[in-house]
C-alpha positions in Angstrom: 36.9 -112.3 -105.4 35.3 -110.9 -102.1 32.0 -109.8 -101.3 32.0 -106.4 -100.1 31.4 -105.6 -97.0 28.2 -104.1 -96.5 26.0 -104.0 -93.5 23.1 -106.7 -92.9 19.5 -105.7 -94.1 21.1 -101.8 -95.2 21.9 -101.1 -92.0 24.3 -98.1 -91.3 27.8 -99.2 -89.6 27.7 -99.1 -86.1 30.0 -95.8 -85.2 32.7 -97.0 -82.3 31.5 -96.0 -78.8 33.8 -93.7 -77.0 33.3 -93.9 -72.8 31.9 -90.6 -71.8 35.0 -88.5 -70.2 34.6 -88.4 -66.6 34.5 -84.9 -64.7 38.1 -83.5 -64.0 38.1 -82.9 -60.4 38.9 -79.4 -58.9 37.6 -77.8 -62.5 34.1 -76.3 -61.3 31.4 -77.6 -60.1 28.6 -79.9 -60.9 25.8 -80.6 -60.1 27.3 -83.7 -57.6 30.1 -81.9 -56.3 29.5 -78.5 -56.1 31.9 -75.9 -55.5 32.8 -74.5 -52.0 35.3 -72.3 -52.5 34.2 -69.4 -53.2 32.9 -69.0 -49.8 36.3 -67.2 -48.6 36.1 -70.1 -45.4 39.9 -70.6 -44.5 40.1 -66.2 -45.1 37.1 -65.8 -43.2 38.4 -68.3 -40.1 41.3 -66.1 -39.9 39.5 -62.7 -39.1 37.5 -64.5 -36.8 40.4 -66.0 -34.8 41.9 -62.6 -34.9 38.9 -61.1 -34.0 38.3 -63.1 -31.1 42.2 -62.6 -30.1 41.5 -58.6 -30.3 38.6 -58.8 -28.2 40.5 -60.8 -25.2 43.1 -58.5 -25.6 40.8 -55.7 -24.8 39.0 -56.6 -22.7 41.9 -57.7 -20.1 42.9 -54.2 -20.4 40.1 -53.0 -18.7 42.1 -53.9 -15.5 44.1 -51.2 -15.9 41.2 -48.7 -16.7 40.3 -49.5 -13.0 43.6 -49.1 -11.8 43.4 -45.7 -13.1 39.9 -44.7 -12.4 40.1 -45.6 -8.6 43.4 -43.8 -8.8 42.1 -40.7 -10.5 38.6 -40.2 -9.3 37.4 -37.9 -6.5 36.6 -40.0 -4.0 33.3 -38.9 -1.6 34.0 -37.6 1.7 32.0 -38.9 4.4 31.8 -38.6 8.2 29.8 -40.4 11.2 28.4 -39.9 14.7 27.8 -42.4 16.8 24.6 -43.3 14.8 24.6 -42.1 11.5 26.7 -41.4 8.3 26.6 -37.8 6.7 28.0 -36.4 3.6 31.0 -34.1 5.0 30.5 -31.9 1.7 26.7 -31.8 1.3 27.0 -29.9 -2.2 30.0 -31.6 -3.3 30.0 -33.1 -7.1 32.4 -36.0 -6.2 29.8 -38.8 -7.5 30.1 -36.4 -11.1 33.4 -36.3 -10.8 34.1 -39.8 -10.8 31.1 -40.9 -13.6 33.4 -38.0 -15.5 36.8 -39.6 -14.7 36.0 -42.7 -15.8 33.9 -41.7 -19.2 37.2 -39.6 -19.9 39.4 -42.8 -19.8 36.8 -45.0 -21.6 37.0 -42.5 -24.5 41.1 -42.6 -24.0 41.1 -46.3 -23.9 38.5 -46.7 -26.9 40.2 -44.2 -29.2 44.2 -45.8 -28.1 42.8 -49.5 -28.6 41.6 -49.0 -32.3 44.7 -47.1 -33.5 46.5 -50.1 -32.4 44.6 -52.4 -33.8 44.7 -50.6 -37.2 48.4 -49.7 -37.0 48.5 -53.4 -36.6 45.8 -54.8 -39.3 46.4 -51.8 -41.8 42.8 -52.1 -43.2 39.2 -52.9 -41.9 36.5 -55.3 -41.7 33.2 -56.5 -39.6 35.1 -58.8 -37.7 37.7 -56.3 -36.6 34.9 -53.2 -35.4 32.6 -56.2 -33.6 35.8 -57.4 -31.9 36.8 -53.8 -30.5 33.0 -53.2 -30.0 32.5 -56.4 -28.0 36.2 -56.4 -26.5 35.5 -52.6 -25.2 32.3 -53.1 -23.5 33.9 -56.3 -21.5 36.7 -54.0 -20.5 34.7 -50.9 -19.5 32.7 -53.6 -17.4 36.2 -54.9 -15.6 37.3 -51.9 -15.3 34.1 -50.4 -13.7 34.2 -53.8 -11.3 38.2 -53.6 -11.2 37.7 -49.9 -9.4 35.1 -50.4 -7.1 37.3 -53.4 -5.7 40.3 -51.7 -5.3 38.1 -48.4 -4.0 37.2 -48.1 -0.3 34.9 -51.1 1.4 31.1 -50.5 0.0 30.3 -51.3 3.8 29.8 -48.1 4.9 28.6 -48.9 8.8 31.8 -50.7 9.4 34.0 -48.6 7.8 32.4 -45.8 10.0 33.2 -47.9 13.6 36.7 -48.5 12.7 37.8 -45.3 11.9 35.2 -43.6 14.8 32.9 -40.8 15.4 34.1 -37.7 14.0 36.8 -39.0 11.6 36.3 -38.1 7.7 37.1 -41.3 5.3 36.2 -42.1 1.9 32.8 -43.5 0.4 32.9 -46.5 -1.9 33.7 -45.7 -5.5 30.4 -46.1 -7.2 29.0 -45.6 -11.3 26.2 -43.6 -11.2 25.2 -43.6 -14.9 25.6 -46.5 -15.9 25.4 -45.4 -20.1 29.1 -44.7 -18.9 29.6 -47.9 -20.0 29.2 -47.7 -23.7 31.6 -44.8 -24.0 34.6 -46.9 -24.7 33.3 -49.4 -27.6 31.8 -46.4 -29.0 34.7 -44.7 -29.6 36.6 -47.5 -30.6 34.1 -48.2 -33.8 33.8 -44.4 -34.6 37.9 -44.6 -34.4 38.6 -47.4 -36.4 35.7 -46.3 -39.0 37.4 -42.8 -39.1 40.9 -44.6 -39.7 39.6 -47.2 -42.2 38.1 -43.9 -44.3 41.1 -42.0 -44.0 44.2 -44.1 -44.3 42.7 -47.7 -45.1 43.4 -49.2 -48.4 41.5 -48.7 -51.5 40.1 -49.8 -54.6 42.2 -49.0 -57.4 40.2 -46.3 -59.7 39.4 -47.7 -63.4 41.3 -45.6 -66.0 40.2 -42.9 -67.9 41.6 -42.0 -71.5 42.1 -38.5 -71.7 42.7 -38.6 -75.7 39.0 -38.7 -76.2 39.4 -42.1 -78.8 36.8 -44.3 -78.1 37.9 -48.4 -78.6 35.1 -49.1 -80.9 35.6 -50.9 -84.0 34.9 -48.5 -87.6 32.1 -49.2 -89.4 32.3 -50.1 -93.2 31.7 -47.1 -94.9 28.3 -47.4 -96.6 28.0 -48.8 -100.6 27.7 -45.7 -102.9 24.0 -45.9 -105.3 25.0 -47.3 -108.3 25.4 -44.4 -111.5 22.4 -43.2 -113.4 19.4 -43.5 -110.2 
């Protein structure tokens, strides 16, 4: 016969020791390793780079906004003695004219960049309006410096002895109000706002059960009082 087998000084039997399961990686986080995902990084890289693209983009376009400001704008008239320079057309509204002409083409060149960019993109974002902002306020800037380079020489005395006493020529093109600037990335952002609103895409709407039946689950009906109370 055998003793039985019963633990020393009626002590319970030890219970085998599993190892403790390690974390799965890539399920969650912890309090080691937490998660980083949900930060939308590698999504929100890509707007960025895009953004930045947009913005270089516009803004090099601004060269041709001074193409067609020192093409389009009145240009002042001006005409010298043999001392001085006058105005030829002492109530003439050529410096309006040409603040106008070129607030007129900011607006075109705002409103024509963001319908490209959202014909493009097809939807909106904060990356996409502070690129256009940023991109049109660089290009109205070249395009302001653009047009005053390819205008007439801002030296006005020498301009005057070459072409002599008596002989009208052309004053240099000049911004008077400089708020002119801000015309084009203004309309860009109120464009591609208006466009995001109108034809952007959008949340789908959560359904709504016409049959009036509400998905709640019936209640027991309550115990009837027993006979005779």
């Amino acid at each position: 016969m055998t003793a039985p087998l019963t633990p020393r000084d009626n002590q319970p039997p030890e219970e085998p020791q599993h190892p403790q399961a390690a974390p799965a990686h890539g399920h969650g986080a912890t309090a080691e390793h937490p998660d980083h995902t949900g930060l939308g990084g590698p999504e929100l890289a890509r707007e960025l780079r895009e953004g930045a693209v947009i913005a270089l983009v516009v803004a090099v376009s601004g060269v041709l906004l001074g193409v067609l400001w020192n093409w389009l704008a009145p240009h002042i008239p001006l005409i010298a003695d043999t001392r001085n320079v006058y105005l030829k057309n002492t109530e003439g509204e050529e410096a309006i004219g040409a603040d106008g002409t070129f607030v007129l083409l900011s607006l075109g060149f705002g409103v024509l960049s963001a319908a490209v960019v959202f014909l493009l993109r097809r939807r909106g974002g904060i990356p996409l309006v502070v690129a256009l902002v940023v991109g049109g306020l660089l290009g109205a800037v070249l395009g302001w410096v653009t047009g005053m380079w390819l205008g007439p020489t801002p030296d006005v005395a020498t301009h005057a002895k070459q072409v002599g006493p008596g002989v009208t020529f052309s004053g240099p093109l000049r911004l008077q109000a400089k708020g002119a600037l801000l015309a084009w990335p203004i309309a860009a952002m109120l464009t591609q706002l208006a466009l995001t609103g109108l034809f952007g895409p959008r949340d789908p709407e959560p359904e709504v059960d016409w049959s009036g039946h509400h998905d709640q689950r019936e209640e027991p009906p309550a115990p009837e009082p027993p006979a005779g109370h």
